[in-house]
BASEKE-677592 format. One record per atom (N, C-alpha, C): residue in one letter; z negated, x, y negated; atom name. Coordinates in steps of 0.02 Angstrom, whole numbers, padded with zeros to 5 digits. Layout:
! residues N
<rest: a; pz: Z; px: X; py: Y; atom: CA>;
...
This chain:
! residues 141
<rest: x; pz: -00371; px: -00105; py: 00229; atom: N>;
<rest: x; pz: -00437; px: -00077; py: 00220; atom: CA>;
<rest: x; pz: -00436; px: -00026; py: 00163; atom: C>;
<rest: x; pz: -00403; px: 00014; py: 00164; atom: N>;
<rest: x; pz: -00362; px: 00050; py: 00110; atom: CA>;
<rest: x; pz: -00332; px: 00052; py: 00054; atom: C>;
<rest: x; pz: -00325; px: 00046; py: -00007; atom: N>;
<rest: x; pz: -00285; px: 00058; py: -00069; atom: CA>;
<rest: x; pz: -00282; px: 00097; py: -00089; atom: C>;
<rest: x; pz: -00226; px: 00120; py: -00109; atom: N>;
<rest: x; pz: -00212; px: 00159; py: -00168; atom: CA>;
<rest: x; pz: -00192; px: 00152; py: -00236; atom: C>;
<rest: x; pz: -00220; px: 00097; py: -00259; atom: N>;
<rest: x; pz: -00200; px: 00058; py: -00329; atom: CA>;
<rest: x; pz: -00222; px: 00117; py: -00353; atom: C>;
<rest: x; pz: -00254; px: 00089; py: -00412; atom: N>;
<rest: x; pz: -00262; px: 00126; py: -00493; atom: CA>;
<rest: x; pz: -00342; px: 00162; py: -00470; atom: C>;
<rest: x; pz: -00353; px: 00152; py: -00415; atom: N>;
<rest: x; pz: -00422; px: 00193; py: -00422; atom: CA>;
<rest: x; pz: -00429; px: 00249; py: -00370; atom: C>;
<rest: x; pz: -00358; px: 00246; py: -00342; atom: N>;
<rest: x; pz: -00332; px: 00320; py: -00279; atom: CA>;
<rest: x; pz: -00363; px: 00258; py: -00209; atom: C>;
<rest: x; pz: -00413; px: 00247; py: -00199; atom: N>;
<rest: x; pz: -00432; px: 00199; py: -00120; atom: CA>;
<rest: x; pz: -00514; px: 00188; py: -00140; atom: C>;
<rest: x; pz: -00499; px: 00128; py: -00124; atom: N>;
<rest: x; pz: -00534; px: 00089; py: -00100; atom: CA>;
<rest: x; pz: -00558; px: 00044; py: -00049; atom: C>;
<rest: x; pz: -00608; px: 00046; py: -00030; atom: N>;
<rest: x; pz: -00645; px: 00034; py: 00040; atom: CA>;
<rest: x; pz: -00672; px: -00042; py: 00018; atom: C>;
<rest: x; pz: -00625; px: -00091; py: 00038; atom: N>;
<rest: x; pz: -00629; px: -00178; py: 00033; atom: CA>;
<rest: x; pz: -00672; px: -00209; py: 00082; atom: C>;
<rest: x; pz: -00735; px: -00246; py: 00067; atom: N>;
<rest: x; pz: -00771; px: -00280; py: 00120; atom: CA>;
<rest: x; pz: -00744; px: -00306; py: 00190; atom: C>;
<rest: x; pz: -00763; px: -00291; py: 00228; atom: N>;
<rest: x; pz: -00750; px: -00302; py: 00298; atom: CA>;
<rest: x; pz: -00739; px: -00368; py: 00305; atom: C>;
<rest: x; pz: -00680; px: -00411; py: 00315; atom: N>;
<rest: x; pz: -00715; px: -00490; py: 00356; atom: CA>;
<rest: x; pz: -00725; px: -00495; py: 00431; atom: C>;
<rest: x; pz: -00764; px: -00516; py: 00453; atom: N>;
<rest: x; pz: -00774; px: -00534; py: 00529; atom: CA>;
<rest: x; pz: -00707; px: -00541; py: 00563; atom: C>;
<rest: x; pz: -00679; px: -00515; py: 00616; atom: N>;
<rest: x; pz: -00631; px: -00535; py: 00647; atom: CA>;
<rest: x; pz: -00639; px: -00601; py: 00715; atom: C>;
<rest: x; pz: -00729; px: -00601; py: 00704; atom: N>;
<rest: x; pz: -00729; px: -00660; py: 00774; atom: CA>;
<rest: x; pz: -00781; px: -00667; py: 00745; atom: C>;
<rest: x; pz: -00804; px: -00725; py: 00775; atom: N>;
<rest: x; pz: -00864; px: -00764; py: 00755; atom: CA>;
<rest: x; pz: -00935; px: -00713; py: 00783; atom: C>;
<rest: x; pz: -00919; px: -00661; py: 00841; atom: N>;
<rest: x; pz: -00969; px: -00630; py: 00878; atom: CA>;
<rest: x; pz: -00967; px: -00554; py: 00831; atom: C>;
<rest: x; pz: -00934; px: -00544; py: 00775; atom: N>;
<rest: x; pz: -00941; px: -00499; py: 00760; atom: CA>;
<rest: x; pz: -00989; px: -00484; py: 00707; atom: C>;
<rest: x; pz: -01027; px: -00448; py: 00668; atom: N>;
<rest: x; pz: -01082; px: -00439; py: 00645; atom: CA>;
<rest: x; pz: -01073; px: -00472; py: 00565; atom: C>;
<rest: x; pz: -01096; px: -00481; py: 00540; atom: N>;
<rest: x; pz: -01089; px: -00502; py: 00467; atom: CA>;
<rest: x; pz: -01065; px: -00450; py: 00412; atom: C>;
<rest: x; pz: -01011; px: -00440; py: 00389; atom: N>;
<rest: x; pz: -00987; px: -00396; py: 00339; atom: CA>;
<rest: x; pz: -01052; px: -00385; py: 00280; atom: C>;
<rest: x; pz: -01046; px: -00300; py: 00272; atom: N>;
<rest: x; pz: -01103; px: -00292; py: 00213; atom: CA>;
<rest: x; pz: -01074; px: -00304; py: 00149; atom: C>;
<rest: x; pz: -01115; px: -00311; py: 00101; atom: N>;
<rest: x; pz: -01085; px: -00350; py: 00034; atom: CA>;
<rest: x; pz: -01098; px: -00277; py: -00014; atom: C>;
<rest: x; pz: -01046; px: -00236; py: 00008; atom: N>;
<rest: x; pz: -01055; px: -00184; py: -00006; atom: CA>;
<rest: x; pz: -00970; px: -00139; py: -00034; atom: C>;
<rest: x; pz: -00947; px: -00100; py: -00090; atom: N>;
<rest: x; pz: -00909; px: -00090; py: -00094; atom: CA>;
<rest: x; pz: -00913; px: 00012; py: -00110; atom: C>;
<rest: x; pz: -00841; px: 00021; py: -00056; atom: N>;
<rest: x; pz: -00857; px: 00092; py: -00082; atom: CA>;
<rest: x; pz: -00791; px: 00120; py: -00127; atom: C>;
<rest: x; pz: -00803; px: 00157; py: -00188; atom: N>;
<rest: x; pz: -00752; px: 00157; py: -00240; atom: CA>;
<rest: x; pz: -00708; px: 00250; py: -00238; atom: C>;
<rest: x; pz: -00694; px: 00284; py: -00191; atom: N>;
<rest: x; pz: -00675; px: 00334; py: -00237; atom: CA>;
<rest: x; pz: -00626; px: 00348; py: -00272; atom: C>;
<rest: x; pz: -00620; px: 00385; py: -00316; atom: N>;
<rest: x; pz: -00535; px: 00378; py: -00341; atom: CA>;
<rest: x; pz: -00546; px: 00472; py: -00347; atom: C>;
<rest: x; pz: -00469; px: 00495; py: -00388; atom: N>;
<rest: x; pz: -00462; px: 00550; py: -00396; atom: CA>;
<rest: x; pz: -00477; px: 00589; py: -00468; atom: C>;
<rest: x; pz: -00525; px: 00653; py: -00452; atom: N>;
<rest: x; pz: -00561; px: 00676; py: -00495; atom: CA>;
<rest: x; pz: -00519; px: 00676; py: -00569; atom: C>;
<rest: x; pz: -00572; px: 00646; py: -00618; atom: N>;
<rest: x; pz: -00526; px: 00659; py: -00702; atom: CA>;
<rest: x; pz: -00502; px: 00589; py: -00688; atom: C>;
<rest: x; pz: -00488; px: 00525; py: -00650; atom: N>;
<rest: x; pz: -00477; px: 00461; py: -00676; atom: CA>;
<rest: x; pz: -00517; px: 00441; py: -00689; atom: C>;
<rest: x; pz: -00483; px: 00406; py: -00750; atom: N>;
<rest: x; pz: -00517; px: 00348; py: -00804; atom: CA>;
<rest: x; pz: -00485; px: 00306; py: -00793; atom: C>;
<rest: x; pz: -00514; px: 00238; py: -00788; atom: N>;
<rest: x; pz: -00450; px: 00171; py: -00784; atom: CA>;
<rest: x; pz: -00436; px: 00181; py: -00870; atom: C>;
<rest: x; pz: -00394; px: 00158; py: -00894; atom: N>;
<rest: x; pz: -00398; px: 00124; py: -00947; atom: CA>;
<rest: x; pz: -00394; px: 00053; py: -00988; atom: C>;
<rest: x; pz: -00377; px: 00045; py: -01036; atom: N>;
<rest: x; pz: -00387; px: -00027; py: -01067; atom: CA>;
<rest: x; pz: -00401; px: -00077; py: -01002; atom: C>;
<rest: x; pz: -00366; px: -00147; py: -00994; atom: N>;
<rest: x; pz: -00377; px: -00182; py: -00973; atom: CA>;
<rest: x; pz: -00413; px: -00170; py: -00914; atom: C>;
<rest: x; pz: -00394; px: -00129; py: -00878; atom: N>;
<rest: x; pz: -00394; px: -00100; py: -00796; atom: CA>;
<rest: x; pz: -00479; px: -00090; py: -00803; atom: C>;
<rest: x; pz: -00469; px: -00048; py: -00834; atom: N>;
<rest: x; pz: -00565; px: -00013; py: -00856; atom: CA>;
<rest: x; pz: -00622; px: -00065; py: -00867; atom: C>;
<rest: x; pz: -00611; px: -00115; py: -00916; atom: N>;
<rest: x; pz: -00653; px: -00190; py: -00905; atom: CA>;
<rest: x; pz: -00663; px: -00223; py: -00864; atom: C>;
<rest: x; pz: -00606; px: -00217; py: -00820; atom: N>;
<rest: x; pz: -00587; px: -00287; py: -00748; atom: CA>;
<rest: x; pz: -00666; px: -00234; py: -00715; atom: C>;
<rest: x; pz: -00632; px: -00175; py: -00689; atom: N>;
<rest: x; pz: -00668; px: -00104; py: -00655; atom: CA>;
<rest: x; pz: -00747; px: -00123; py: -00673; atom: C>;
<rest: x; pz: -00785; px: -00122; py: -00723; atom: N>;
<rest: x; pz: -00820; px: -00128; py: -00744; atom: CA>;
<rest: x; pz: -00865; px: -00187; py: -00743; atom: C>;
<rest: x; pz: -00848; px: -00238; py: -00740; atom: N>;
<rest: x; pz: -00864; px: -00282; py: -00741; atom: CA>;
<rest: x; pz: -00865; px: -00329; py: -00661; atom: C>;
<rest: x; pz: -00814; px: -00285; py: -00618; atom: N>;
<rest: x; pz: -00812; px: -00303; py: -00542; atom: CA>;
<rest: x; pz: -00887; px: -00250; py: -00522; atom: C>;
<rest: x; pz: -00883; px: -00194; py: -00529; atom: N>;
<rest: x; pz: -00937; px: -00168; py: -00524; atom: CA>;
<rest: x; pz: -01026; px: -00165; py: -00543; atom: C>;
<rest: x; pz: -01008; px: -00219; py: -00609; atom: N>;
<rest: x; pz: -01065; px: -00231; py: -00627; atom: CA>;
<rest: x; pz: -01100; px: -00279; py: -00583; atom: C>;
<rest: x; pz: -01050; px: -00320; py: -00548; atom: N>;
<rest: x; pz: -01061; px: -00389; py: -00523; atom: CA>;
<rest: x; pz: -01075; px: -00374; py: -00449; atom: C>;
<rest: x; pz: -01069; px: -00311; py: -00436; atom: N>;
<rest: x; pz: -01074; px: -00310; py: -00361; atom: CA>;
<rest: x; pz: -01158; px: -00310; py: -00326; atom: C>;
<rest: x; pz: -01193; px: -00345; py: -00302; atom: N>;
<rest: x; pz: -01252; px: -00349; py: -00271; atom: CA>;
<rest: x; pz: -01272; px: -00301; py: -00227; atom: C>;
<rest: x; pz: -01230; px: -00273; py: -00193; atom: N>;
<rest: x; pz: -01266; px: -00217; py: -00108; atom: CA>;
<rest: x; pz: -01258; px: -00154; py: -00154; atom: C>;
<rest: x; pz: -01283; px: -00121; py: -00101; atom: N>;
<rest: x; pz: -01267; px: -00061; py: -00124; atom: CA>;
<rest: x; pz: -01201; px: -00021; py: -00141; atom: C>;
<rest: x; pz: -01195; px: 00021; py: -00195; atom: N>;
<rest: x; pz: -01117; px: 00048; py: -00215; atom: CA>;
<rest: x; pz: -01126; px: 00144; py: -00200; atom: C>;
<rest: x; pz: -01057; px: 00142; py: -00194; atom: N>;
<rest: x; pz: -01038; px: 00194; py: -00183; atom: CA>;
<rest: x; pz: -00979; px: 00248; py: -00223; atom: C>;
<rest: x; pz: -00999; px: 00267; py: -00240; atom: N>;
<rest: x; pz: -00925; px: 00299; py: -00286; atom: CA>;
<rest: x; pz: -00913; px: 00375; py: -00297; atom: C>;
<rest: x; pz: -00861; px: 00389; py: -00270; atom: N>;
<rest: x; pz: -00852; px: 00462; py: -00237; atom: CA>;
<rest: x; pz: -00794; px: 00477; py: -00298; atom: C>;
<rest: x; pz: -00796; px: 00560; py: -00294; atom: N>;
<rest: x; pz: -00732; px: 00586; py: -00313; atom: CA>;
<rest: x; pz: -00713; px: 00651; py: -00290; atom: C>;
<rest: x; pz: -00663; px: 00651; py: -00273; atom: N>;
<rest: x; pz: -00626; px: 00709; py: -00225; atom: CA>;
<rest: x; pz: -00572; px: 00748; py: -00275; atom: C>;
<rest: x; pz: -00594; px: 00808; py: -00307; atom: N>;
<rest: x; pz: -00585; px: 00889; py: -00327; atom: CA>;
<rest: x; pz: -00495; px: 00868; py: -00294; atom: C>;
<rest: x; pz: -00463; px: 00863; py: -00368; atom: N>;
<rest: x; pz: -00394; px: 00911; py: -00313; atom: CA>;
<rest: x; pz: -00337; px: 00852; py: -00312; atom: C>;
<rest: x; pz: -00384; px: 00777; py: -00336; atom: N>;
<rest: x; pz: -00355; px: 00733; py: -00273; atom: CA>;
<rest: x; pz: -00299; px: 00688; py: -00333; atom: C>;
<rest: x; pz: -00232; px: 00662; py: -00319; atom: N>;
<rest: x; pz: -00195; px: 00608; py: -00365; atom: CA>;
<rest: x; pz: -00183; px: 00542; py: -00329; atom: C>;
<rest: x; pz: -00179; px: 00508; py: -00369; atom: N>;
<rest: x; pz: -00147; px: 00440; py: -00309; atom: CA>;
<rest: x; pz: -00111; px: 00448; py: -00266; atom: C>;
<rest: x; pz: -00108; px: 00477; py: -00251; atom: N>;
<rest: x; pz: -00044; px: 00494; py: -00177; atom: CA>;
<rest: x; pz: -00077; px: 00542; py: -00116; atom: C>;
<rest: x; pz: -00138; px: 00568; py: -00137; atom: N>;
<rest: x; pz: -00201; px: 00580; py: -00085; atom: CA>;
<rest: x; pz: -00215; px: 00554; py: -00044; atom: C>;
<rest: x; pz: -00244; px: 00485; py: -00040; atom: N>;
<rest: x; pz: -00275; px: 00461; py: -00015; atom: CA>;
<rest: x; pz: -00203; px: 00404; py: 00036; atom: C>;
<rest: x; pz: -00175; px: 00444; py: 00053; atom: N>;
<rest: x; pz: -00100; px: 00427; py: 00064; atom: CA>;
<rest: x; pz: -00082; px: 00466; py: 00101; atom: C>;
<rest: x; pz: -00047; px: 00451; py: 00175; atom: N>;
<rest: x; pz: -00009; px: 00489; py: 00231; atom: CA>;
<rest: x; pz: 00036; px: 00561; py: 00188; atom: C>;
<rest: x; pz: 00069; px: 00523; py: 00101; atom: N>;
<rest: x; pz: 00097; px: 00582; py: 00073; atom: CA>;
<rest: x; pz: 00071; px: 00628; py: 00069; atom: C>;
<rest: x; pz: 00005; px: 00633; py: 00048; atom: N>;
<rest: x; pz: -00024; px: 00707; py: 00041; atom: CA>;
<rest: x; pz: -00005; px: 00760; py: 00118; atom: C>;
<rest: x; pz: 00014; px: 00727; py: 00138; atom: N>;
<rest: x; pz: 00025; px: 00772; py: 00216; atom: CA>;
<rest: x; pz: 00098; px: 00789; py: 00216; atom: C>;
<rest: x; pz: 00129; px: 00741; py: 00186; atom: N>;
<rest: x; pz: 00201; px: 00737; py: 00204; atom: CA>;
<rest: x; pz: 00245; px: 00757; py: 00158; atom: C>;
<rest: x; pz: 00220; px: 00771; py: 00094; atom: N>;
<rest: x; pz: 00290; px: 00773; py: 00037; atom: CA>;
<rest: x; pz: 00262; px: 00847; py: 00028; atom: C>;
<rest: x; pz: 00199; px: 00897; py: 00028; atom: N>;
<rest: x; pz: 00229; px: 00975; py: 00015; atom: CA>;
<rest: x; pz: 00263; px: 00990; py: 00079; atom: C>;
<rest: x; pz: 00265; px: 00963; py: 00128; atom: N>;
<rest: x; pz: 00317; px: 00954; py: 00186; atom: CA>;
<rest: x; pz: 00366; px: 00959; py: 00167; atom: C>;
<rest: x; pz: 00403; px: 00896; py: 00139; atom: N>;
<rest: x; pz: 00468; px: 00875; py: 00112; atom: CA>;
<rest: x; pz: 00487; px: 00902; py: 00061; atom: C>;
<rest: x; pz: 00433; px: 00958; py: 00024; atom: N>;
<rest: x; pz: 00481; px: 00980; py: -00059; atom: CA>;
<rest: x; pz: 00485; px: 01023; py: -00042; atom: C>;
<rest: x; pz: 00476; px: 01056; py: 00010; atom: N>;
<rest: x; pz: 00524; px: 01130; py: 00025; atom: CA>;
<rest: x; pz: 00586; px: 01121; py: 00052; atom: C>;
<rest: x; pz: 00596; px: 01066; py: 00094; atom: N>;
<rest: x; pz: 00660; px: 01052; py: 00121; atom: CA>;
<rest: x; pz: 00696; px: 01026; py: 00049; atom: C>;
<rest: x; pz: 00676; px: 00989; py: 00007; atom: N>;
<rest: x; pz: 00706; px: 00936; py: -00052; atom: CA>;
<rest: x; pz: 00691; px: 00988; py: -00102; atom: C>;
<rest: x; pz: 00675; px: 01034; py: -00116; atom: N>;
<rest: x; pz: 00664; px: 01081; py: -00161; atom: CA>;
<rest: x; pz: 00638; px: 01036; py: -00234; atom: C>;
<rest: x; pz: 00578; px: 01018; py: -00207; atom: N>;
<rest: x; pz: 00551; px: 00959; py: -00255; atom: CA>;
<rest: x; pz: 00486; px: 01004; py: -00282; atom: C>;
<rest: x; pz: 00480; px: 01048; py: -00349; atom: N>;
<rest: x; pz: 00437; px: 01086; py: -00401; atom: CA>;
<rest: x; pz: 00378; px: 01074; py: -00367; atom: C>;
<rest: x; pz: 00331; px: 01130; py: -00351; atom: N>;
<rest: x; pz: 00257; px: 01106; py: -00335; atom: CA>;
<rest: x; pz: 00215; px: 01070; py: -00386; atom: C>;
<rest: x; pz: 00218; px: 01095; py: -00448; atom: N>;
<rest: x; pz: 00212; px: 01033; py: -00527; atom: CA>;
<rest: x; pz: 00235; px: 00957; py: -00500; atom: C>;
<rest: x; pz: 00278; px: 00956; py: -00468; atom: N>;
<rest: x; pz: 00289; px: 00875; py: -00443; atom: CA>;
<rest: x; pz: 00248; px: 00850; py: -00393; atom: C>;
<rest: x; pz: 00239; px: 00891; py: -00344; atom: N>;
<rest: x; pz: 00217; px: 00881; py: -00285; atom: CA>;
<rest: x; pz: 00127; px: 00859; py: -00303; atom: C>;
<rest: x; pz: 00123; px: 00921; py: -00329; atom: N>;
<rest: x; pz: 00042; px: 00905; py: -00353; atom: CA>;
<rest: x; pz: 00021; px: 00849; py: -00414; atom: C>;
<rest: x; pz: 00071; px: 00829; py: -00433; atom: N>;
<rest: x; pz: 00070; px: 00766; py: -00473; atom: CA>;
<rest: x; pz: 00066; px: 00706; py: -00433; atom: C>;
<rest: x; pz: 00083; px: 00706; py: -00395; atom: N>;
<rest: x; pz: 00104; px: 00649; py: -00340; atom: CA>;
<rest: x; pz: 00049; px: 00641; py: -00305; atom: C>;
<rest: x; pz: 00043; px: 00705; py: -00261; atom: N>;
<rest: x; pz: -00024; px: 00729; py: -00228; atom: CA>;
<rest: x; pz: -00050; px: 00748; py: -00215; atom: C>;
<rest: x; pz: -00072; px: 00771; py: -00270; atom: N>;
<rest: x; pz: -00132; px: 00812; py: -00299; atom: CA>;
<rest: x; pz: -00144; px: 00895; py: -00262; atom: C>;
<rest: x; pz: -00188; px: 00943; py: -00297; atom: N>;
<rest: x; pz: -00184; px: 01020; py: -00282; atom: CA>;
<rest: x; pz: -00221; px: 01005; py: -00216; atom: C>;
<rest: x; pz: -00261; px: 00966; py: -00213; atom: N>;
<rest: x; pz: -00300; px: 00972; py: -00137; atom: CA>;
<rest: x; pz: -00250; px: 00964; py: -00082; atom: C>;
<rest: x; pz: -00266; px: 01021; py: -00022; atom: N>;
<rest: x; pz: -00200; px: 01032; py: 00032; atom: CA>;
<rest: x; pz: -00207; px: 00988; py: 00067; atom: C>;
<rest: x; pz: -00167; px: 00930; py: 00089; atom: N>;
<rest: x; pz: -00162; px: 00861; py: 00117; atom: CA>;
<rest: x; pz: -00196; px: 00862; py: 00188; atom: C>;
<rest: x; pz: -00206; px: 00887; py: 00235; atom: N>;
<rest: x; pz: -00246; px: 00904; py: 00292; atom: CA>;
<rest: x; pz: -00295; px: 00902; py: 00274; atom: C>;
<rest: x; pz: -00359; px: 00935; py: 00209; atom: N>;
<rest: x; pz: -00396; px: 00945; py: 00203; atom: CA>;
<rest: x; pz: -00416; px: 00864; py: 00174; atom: C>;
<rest: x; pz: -00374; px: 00848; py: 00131; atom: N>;
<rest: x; pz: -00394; px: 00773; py: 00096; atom: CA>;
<rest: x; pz: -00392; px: 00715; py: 00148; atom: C>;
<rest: x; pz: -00357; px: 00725; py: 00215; atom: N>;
<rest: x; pz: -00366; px: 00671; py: 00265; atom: CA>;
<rest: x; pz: -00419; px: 00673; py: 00305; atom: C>;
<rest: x; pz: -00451; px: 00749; py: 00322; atom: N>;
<rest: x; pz: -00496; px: 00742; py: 00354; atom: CA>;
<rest: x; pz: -00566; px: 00703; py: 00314; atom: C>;
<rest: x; pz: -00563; px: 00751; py: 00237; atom: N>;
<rest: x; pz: -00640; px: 00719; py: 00187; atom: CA>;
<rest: x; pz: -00610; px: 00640; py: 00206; atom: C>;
<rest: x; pz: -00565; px: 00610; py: 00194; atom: N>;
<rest: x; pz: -00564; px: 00536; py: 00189; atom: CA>;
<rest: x; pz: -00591; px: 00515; py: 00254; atom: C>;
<rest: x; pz: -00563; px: 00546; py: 00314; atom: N>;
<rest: x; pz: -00583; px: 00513; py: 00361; atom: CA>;
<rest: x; pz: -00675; px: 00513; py: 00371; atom: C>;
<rest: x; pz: -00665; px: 00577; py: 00385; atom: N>;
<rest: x; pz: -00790; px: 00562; py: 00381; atom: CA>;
<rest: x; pz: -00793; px: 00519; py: 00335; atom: C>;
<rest: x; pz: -00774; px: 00515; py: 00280; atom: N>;
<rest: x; pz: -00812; px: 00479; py: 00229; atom: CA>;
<rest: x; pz: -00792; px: 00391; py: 00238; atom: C>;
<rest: x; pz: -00754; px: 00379; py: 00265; atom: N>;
<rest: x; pz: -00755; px: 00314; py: 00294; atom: CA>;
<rest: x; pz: -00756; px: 00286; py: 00372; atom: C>;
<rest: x; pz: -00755; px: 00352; py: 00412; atom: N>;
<rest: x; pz: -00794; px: 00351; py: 00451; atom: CA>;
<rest: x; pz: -00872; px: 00311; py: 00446; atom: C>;
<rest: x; pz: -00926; px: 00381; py: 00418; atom: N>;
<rest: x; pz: -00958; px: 00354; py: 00403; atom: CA>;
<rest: x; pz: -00990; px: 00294; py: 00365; atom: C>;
<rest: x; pz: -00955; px: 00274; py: 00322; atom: N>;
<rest: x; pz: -00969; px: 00213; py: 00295; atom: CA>;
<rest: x; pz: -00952; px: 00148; py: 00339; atom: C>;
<rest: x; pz: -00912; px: 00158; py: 00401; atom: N>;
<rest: x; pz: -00909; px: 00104; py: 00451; atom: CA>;
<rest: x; pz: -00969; px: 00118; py: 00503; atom: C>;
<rest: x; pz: -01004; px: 00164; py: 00530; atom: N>;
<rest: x; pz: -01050; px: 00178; py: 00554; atom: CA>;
<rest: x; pz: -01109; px: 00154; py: 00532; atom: C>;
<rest: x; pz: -01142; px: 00169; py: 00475; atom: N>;
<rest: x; pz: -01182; px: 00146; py: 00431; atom: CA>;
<rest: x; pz: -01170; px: 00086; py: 00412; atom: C>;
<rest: x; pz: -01124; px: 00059; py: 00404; atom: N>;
<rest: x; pz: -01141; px: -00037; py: 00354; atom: CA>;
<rest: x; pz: -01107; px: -00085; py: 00423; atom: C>;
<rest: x; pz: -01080; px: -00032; py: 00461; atom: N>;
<rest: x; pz: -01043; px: -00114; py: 00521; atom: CA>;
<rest: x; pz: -01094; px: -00078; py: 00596; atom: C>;
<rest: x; pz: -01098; px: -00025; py: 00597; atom: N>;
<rest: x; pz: -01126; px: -00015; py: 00680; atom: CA>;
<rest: x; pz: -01219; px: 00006; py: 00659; atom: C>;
<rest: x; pz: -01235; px: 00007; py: 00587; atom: N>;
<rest: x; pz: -01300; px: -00004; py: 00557; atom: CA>;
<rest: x; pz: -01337; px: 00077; py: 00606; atom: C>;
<rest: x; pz: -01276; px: 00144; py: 00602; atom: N>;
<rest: x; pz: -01305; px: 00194; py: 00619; atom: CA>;
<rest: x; pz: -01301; px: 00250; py: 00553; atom: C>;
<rest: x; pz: -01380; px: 00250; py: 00532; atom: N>;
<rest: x; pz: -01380; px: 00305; py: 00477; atom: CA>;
<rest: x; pz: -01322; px: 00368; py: 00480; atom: C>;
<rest: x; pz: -01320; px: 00383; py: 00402; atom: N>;
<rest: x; pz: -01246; px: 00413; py: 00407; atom: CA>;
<rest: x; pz: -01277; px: 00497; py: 00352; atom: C>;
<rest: x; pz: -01296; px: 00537; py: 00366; atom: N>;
<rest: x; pz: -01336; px: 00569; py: 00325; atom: CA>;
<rest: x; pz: -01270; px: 00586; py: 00254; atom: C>;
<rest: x; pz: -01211; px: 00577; py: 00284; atom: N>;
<rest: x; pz: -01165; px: 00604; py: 00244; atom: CA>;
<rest: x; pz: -01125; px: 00554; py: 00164; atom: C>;
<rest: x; pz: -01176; px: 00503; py: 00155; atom: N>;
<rest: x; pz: -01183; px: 00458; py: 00119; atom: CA>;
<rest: x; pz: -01240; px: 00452; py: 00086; atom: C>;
<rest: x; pz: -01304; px: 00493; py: 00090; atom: N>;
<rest: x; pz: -01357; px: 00492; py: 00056; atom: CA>;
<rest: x; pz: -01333; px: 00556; py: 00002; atom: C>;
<rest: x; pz: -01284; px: 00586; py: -00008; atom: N>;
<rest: x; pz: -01303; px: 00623; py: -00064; atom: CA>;
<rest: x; pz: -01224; px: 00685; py: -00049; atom: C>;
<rest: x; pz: -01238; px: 00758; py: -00100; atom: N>;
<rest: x; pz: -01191; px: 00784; py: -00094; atom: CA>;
<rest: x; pz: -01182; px: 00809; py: -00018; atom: C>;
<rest: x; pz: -01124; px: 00844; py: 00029; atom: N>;
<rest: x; pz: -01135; px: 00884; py: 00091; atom: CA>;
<rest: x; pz: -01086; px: 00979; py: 00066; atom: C>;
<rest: x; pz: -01114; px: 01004; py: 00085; atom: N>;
<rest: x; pz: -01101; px: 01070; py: 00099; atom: CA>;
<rest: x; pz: -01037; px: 01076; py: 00139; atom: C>;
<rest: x; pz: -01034; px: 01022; py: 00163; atom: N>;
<rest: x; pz: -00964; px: 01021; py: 00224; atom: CA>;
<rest: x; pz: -00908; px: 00998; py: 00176; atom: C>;
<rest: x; pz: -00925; px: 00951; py: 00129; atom: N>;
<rest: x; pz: -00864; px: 00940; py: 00080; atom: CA>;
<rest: x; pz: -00889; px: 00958; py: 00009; atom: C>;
<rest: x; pz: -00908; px: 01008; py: 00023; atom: N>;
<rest: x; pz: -00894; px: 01020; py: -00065; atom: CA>;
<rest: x; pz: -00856; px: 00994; py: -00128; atom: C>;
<rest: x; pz: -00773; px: 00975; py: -00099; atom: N>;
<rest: x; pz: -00751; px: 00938; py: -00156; atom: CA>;
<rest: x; pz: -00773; px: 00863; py: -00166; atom: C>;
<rest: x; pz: -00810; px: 00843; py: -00130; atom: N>;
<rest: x; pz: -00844; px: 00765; py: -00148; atom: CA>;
<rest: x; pz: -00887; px: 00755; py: -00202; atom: C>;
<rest: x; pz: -00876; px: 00727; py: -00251; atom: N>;
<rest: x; pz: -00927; px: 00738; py: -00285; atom: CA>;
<rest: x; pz: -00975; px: 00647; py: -00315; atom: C>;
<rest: x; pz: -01024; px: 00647; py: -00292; atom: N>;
<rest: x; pz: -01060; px: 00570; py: -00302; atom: CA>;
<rest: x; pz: -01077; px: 00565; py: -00357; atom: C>;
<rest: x; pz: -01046; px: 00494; py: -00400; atom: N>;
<rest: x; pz: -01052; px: 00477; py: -00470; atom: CA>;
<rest: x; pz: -01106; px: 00417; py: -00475; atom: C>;
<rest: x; pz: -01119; px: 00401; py: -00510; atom: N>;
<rest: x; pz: -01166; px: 00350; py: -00541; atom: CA>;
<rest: x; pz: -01126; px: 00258; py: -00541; atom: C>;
């Protein structure tokens, strides 16, 4: 359900797990970590998957955050670089200045809600726009 490719995570269309289950929305949600740019090739594919997408889109960015955010690591390696005496310059390269507790919980509401809203079809107010509760979220175009 999850990635952490080149765009920090991504939220991949649901398929039905049973025939009684509701119809997946044709809907994709994109965030990655604040200040990425795909580039060359990556950036066209990006672009052009997005242009093509029909439902509604979503595309977040989270203050703070590196590929390794949106990842059990953000919890676990400023853990491990005090024991491994691994540079906070590394650590926050890896995963990112946002404090990993804080980046699991924004991930979780925020896909929380987006399973609420497109699979159990219960309005999600926290997807219409910025929230006060996460300030580092920030909604792109």
């Amino acid at each position: 359900m999850l990635a952490g490719a080149v765009l920090g995570m991504a939220a991949a269309p649901v398929t039905a797990a049973s025939p009684h289950a509701p119809s997946p929305p044709d809907q994709f949600t994109l965030p990655a970590p604040t200040g990425h740019r795909p580039v060359g090739t990556v950036s066209m594919h990006l672009a052009k998957f997005w242009a093509d997408q029909r439902g509604p889109k979503l595309q977040l960015k989270l203050a703070g955050a590196a590929h390794g955010t949106f990842l059990d690591f953000a919890v676990l390696l400023p853990q491990a670089a005090r024991v491994l005496d691994i540079p906070p310059e590394d650590v926050a390269k890896a995963a990112g200045t946002i404090e990993g507790e804080r980046a699991a919980a924004v991930v979780r509401a925020y896909v929380n809600a987006y399973f609420d809203q497109y699979l159990r079809h219960r309005h999600s107010a926290l997807l219409d726009g910025p929230s006060s509760r996460y300030p580092e979220v920030k909604f792109t175009p």
